[in-house]
C-alpha positions in Angstrom: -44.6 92.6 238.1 -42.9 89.6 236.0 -43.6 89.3 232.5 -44.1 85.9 231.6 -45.0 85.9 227.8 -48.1 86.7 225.4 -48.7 90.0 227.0 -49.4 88.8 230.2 -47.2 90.3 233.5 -47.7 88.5 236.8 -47.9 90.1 240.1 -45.8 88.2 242.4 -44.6 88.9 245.9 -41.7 87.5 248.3 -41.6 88.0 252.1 -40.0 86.3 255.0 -36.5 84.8 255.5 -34.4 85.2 252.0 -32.9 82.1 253.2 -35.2 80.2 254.5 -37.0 77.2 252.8 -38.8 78.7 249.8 -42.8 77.3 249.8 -45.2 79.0 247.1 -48.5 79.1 247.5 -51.2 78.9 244.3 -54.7 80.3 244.5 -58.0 79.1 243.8 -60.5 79.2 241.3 -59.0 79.6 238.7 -59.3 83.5 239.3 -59.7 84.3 242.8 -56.4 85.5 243.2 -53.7 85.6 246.0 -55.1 87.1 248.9 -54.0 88.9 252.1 -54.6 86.7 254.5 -52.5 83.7 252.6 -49.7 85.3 254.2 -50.8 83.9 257.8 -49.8 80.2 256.0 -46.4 81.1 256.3 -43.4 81.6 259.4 -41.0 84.3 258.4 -38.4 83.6 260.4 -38.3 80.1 258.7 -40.0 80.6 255.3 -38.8 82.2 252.2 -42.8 82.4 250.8 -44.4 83.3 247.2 -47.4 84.7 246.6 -48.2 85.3 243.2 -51.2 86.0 241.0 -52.4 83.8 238.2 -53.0 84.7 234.9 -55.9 87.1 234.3 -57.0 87.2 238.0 -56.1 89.7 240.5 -53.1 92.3 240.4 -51.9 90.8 237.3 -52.5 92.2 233.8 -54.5 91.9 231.5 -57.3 91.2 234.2 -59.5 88.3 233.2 -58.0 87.5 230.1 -58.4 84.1 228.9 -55.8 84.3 225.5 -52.6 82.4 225.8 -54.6 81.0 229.6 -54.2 77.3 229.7 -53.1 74.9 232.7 -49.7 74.5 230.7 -49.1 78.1 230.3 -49.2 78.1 234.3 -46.8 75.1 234.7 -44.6 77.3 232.8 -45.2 80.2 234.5 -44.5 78.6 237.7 -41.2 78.1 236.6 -40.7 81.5 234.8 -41.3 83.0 239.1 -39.1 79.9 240.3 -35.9 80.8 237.7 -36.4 84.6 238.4 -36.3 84.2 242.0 -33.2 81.9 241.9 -35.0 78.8 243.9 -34.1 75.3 242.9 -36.3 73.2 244.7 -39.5 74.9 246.8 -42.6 73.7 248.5 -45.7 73.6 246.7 -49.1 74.6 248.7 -52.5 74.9 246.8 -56.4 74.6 247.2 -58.9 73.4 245.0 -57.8 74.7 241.5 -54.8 75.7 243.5 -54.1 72.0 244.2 -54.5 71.1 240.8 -52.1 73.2 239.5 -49.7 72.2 242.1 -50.6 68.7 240.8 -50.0 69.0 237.5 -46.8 71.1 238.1 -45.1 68.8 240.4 -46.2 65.5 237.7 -44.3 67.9 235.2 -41.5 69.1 237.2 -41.4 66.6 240.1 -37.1 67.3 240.4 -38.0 71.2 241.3 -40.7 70.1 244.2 -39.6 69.3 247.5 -43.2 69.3 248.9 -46.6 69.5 248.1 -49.1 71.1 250.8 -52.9 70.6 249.2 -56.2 72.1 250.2 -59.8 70.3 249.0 -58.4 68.4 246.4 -59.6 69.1 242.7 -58.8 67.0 239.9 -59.7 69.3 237.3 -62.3 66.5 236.1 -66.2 67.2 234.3 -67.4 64.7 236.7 -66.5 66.0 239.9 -68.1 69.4 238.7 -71.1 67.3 238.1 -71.3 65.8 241.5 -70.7 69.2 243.1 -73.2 71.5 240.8 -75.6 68.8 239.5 -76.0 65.9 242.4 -74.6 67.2 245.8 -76.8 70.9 244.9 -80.3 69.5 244.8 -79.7 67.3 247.7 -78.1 69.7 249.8 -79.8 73.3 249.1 -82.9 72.2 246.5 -84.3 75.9 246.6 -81.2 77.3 245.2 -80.9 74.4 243.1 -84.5 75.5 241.4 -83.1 79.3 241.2 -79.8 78.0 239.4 -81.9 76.2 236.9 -84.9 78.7 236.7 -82.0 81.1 235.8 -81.7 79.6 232.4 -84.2 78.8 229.4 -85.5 74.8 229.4 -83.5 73.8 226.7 -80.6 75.1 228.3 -81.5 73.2 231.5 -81.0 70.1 229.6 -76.9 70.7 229.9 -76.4 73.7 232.9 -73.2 73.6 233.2 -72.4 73.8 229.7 -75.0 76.6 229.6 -73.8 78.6 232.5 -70.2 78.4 231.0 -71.6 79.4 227.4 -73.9 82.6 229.0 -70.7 84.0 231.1 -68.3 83.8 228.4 -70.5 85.5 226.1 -69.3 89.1 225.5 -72.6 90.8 225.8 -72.8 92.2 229.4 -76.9 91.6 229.5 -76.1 87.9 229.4 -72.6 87.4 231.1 -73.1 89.4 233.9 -76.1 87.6 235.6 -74.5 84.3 234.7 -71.7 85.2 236.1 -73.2 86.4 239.8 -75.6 83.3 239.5 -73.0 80.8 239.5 -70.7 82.9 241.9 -73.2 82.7 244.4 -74.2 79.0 244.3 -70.5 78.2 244.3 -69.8 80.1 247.7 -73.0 78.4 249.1 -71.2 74.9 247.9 -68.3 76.4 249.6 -69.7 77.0 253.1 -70.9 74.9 255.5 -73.3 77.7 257.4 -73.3 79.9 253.6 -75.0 83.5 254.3 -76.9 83.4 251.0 -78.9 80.3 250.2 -81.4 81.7 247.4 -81.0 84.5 244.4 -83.9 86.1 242.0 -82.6 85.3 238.4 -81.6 88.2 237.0 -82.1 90.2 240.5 -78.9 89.0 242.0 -76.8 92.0 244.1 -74.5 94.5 241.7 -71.3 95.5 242.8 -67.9 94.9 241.4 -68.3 91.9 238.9 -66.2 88.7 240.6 -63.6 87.6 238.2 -63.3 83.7 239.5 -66.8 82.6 237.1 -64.8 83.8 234.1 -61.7 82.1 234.4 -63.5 79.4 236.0 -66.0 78.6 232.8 -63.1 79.4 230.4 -61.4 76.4 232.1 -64.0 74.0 233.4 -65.5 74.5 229.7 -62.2 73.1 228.3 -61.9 70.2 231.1 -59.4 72.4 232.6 -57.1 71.5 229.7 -56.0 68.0 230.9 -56.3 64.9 229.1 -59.3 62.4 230.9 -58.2 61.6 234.5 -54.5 62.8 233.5 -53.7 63.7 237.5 -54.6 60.0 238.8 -53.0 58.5 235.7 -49.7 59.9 236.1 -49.8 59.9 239.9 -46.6 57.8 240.1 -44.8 60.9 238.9 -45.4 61.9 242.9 -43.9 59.2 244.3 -41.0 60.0 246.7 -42.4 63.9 246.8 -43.7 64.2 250.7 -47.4 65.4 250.4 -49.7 66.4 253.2 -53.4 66.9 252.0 -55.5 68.8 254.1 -59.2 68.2 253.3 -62.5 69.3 255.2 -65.1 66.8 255.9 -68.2 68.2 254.9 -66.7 69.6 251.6 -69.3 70.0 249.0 -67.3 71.2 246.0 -64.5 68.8 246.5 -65.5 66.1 249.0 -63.0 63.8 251.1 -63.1 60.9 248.3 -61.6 62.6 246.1 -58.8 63.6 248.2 -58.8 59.8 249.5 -58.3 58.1 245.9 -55.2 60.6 245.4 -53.8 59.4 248.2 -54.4 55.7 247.8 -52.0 56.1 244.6 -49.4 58.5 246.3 -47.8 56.4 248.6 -45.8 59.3 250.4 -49.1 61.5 251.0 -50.6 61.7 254.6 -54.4 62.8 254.4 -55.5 65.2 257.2 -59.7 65.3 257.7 -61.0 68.7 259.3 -64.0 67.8 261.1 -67.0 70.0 260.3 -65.2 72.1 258.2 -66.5 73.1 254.5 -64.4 73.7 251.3 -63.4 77.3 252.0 -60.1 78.3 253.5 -62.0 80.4 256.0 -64.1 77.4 257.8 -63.1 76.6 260.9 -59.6 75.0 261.2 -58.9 74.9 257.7 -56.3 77.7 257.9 -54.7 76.6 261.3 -54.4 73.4 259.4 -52.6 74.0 256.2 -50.3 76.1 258.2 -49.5 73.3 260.4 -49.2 71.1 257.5 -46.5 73.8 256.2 -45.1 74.2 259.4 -44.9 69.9 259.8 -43.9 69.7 255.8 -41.2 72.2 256.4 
């Protein structure tokens, strides 16, 4: 447990080779949190890996809270874990918010990175949150569509996103709490290519332990995930000469091959790897096998 600063400790973890070639691996959302099977990513006979948990998500404390929680509080945090463990230069692996943060970090700190490993490429932009929630949703799955929107009042329809954001960062649990499940489960339909749950009853949706990704999520999305407009594709020629393999799925929803495709156009020393018939999440099929070959090849 590393204390980084304005109350906030980070769970962080170290296995493999103390030796071998350090890679760290950042977590989606923002808010999902480091999970078991990220582990797999990684040889321990040739990788010294980090796992770590973000700020307000998972093990680390205070859980899901958005003070002092902005994308250049992570950078720093990054190299808070990096200086504490003694590493100079490590590989950087990350998916979706995961790879933005990886992103931004390596643009701000390109002499620490001697690698970048990225999953379904995010640029932390409005617009790409538009195509995903407010063009690619309707076309794709209309019936949920309708119950995301039939979730909220009319005049609120008129701006959803910013409405969905507003309802699950508001502190009464009667409004945050079906906001929050709402948007949780048309994102992991976005995320899936065969998704298990395609429809939800406003205000009926299943209970159970309240996910903490929609929080952090609308706290950042809401603030354009505290980058200036377009800042990652700007300032891509801070990249250059950093190897980079990006590992995308082709029938992404959330964060769809062009996106990844543009990012590579500008980054010169990036090689873009398409999984056929695989969705956004890390569990469609391949997408694992690939990032840990990417690692492996990076490596």
């Amino acid at each position: 447990m590393l204390p980084v600063g304005e109350g906030h400790i980070l769970y962080v973890e170290t296995f493999g080779a103390p030796d071998g070639i350090p890679v760290v691996h950042l977590h989606g959302g923002p808010g999902s949190g480091a999970q078991p099977d990220h582990r797999a990513l990684f040889d321990p006979a040739r990788h010294r890996a980090v796992l770590y948990d973000q700020r307000g998500a998972g093990r680390s404390t205070p859980l899901r809270s958005r003070t002092a929680n902005t994308t250049a509080h992570q950078i720093a945090d990054l190299e808070t874990i990096r200086e504490a463990l003694g590493i100079d230069r490590w590989v950087v692996a990350g998916g979706s918010w995961g790879a933005t943060l990886a992103l931004a970090y390596a643009q701000a700190h390109s002499e620490r990175v001697s690698g970048l490993v990225l999953r379904a490429t995010f640029l932390g932009t409005r617009k790409e949150l538009e195509q995903a929630f407010l063009a690619t949703l309707p076309r794709v799955h209309p019936a949920l569509h309708e119950d995301f929107l039939a979730a909220l009042t009319p005049e609120e329809r008129a701006t959803p996103l910013d409405s969905y954001w507003r309802r699950i960062l508001d502190p009464n649990p009667l409004v945050h709490e079906p906001a929050a499940r709402a948007w949780s489960v048309t994102e992991r339909a976005l995320s899936q290519v065969h998704p298990t749950q395609t429809r939800f009853a406003p205000g009926v949706i299943s209970t159970g332990p309240l996910p903490t990704t929609p929080f952090m999520e609308a706290h950042y999305f809401s603030q354009n995930c505290f980058l200036a407009p377009d800042q990652i594709l700007q300032n891509a020629q801070h990249l250059s000469g950093i190897p980079g393999l990006i590992v995308q799925g082709r029938l992404d929803l959330l964060c769809p091959p062009a996106t990844a495709h543009v990012l590579a156009s500008r980054w010169t020393t990036a090689e873009l790897r398409l999984v056929e018939g695989a969705g956004h999440a890390m569990s469609e099929p391949g997408v694992m096998e690939a990032v840990r070959t990417a690692i492996r090849d990076l490596a």
